[in-house]
C-alpha positions in Angstrom: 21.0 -8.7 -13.9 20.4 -5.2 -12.6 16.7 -5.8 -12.8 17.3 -8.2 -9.9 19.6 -6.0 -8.3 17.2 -3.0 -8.2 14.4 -5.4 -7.2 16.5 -6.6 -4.4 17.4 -3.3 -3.0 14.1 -2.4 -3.0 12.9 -5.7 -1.1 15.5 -4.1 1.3 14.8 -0.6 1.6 10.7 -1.2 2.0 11.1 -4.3 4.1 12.6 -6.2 6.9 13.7 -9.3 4.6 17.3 -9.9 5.1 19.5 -8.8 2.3 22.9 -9.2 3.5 26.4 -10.9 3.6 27.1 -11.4 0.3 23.8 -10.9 -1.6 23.8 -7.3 -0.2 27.1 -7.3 -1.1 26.4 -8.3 -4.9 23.6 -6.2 -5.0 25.1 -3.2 -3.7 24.0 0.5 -3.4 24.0 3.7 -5.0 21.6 7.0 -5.2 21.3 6.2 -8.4 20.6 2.3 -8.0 18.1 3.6 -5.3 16.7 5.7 -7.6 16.3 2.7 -10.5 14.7 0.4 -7.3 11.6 2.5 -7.1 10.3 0.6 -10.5 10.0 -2.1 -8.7 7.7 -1.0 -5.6 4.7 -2.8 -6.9 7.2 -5.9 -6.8 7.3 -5.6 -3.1 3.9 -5.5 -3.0 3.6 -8.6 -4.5 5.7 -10.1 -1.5 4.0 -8.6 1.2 0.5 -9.0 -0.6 1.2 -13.0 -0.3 2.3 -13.1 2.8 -0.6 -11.2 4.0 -3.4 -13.4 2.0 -1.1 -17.0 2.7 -1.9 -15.9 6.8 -5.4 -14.8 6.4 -5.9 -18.4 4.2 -4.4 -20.4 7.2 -6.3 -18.7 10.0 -9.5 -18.9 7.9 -9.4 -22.2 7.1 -9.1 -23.2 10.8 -11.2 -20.4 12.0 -14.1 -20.4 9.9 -17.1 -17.9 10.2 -17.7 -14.7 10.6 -15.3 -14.4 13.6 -12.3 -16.2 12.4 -12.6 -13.9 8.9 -12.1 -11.0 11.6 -9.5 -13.0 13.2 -7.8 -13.6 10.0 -7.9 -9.6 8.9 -6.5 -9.1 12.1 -3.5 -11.0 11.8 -2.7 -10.9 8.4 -2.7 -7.4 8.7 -0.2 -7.7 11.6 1.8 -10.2 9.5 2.3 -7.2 6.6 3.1 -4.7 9.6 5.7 -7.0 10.8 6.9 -7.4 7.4 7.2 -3.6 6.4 8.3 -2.5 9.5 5.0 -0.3 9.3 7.2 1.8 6.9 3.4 2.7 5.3 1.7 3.4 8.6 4.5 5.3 9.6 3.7 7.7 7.0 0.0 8.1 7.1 0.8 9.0 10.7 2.9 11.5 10.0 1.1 12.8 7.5 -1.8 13.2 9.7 0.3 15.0 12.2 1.4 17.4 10.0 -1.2 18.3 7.7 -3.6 18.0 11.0 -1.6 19.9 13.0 -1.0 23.2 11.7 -2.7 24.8 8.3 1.0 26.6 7.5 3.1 24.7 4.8 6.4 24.9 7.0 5.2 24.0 10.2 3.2 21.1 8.7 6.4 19.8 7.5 8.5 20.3 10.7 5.8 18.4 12.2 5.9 15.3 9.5 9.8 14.8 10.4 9.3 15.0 13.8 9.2 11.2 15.3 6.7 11.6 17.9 3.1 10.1 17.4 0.4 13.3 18.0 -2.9 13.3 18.4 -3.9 13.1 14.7 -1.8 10.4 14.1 -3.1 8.0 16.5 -6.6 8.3 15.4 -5.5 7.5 11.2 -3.8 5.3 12.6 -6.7 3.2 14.6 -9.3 4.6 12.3 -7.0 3.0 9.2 -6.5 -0.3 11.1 -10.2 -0.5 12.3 -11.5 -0.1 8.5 -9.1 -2.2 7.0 -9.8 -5.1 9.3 -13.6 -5.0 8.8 -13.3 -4.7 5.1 -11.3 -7.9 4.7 -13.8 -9.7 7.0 -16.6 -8.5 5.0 -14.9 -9.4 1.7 -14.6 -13.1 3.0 -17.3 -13.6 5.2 -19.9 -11.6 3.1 -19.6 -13.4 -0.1 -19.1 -16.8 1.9 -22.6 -16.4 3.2 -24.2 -16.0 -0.3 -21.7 -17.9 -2.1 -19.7 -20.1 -0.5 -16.8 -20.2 2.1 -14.5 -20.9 -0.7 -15.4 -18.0 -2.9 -15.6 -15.9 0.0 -11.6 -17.0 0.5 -10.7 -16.5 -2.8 -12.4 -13.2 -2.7 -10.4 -11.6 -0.1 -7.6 -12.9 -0.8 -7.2 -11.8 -4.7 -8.3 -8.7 -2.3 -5.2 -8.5 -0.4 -2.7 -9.3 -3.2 -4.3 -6.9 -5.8 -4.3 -4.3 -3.3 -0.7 -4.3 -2.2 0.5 -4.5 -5.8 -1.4 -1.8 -6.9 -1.4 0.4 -4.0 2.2 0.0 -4.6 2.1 1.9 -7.9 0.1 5.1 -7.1 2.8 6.8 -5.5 4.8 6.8 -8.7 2.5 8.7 -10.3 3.2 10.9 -7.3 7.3 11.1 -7.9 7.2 11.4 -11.3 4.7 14.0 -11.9 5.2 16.0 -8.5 7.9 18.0 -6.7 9.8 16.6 -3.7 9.7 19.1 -0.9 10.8 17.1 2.3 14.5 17.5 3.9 16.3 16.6 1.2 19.7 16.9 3.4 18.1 14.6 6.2 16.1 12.0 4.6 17.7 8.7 3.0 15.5 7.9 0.8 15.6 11.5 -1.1 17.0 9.3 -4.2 13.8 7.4 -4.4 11.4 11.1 -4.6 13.7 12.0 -7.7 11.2 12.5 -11.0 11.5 8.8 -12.1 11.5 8.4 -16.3 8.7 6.7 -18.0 10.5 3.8 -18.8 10.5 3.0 -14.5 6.8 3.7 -14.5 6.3 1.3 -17.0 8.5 -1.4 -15.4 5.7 -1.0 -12.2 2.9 -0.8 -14.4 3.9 -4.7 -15.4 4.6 -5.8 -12.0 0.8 -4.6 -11.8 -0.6 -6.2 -14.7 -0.9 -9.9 -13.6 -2.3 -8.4 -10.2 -4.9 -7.0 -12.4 -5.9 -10.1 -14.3 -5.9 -12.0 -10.9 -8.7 -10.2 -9.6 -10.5 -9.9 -13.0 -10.4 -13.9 -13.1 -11.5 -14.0 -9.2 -14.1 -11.6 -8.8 -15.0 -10.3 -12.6 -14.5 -7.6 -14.6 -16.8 -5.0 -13.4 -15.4 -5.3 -9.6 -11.6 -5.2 -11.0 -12.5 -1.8 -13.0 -14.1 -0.3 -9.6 -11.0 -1.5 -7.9 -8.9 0.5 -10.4 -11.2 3.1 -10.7 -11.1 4.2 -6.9 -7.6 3.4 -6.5 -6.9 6.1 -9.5 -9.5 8.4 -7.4 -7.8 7.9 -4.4 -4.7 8.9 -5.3 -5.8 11.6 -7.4 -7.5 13.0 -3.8 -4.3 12.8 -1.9 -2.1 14.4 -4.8 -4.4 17.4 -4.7 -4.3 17.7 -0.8 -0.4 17.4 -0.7 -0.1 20.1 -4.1 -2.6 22.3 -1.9 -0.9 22.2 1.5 2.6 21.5 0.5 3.0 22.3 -3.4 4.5 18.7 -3.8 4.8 15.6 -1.8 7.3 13.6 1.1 8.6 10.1 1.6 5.8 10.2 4.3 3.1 11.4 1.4 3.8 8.2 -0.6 3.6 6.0 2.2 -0.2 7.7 3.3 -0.5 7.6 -0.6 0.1 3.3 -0.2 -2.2 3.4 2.6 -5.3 5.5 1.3 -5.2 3.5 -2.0 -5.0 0.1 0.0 -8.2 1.1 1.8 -10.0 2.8 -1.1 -9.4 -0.8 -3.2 -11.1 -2.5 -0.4 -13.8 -0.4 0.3 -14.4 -0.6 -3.8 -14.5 -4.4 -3.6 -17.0 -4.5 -1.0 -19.4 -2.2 -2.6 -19.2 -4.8 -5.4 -19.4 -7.5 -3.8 -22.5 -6.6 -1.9 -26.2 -7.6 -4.0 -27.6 -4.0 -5.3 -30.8 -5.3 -3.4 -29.2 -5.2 -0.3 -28.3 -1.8 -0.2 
């Protein structure tokens, strides 16, 4: 039972699902429950992964082509955005801001916890958005024109789910095995950037594992090791930047962390999906 409890307060914390009344009150909170949820992140993913593929099925299916796949990124994207609460986003943003901003450790942070959008955070931002949308077109309406509309469906939307699981999981790797330096006295969610044990790590590793074997049915084994491959790469590359500018990580790290992996799993699926003779 406190499986689904930590599971729950997770679903709570990382989105805008309504746990209240009396589930929130059976459920209830703690540091140290808070702590225990963040096992469960690639859990959430799995939520917000299906929403996100269910609206890009139902758009494509009734705007088919090229178009409506860009239609359907488009607002299936906005459908995990309104979802979240851009909790992700919000991070990359700040990140951006910070690390962009100034090339001195403390200012850099002052800069992450301040709430105003800068410069550097607007363009992640629309340069993040703008990739991500024309990946998930390409993943459905590239493969639909050599394969099929349906396999070009399928493909995208294994896409989004395996993504959002396993995007989910690489800022673990980041809490357990790196430093928290953010505002420990200001921030919330300070429980969550405590080392987590092995045991919690493992817990998200098997909410990834059927992700994993979803994709390898869809789209093969050589695209799913790619997939896993550049996610590991990608959040290798952002644990090195955040060691080397901040020696450790933020809440607003593991939320660019999410964010970066999302778009290096895409951008891996792609190059798989495309015919070697075609590039």
């Amino acid at each position: 039972m406190n499986g689904i409890r930590h599971y729950l307060l997770a679903l709570q914390f990382f989105t805008r699902v309504p746990v209240t009344g009396r589930l929130a009150q059976w459920v209830g909170f703690s540091p140290q429950m808070l702590r225990a949820s963040a096992a469960h992140f690639p859990g959430v993913g799995w939520i917000v992964g299906a929403l996100g593929a269910a609206v890009f099925f139902v758009v494509e299916r009734g705007l088919p082509g090229a178009d409506g796949a860009w239609v359907a990124a488009v607002l299936s994207t906005i459908a995990t955005v309104l979802l979240t609460g851009a909790f992700h986003e919000d991070g990359l943003a700040d990140v951006a801001d910070g690390l962009g901003g100034s090339a001195d450790r403390s200012r850099a942070l002052e800069i992450m916890k301040d709430s105003r959008i800068g410069a550097f955070g607007a363009i992640a931002l629309v340069l993040a958005l703008g990739l991500k949308f024309a990946l998930l077109a390409m993943l459905a309406g590239g493969v639909g024109a050599a394969g099929g509309d349906e396999r070009g469906a399928s493909v995208a939307l294994s896409a989004i789910v395996f993504a959002h699981v396993l995007s989910r999981l690489a800022p673990l790797f980041l809490i357990r095995w790196m430093p928290y330096v953010g505002d420990s006295g200001a921030s919330k969610s300070k429980p969550l950037a405590d080392a987590i044990a092995n045991g919690a790590l493992g817990v998200g590793i098997l909410w990834a594992v059927p992700a994993v074997a979803l994709l390898a049915w869809v789209q093969g084994g050589s695209a799913t090791v790619a997939a896993l491959a550049t996610c590991i790469v990608a959040a290798a590359v952002m644990a090195r930047l955040f060691w080397r500018r901040l020696q450790g990580f933020t809440g607003d790290g593991l939320g660019a962390t999410q964010q970066v992996c999302e778009l290096a799993i895409y951008l891996a699926l792609a190059f798989a999906m495309t015919p070697a003779a075609l590039r």
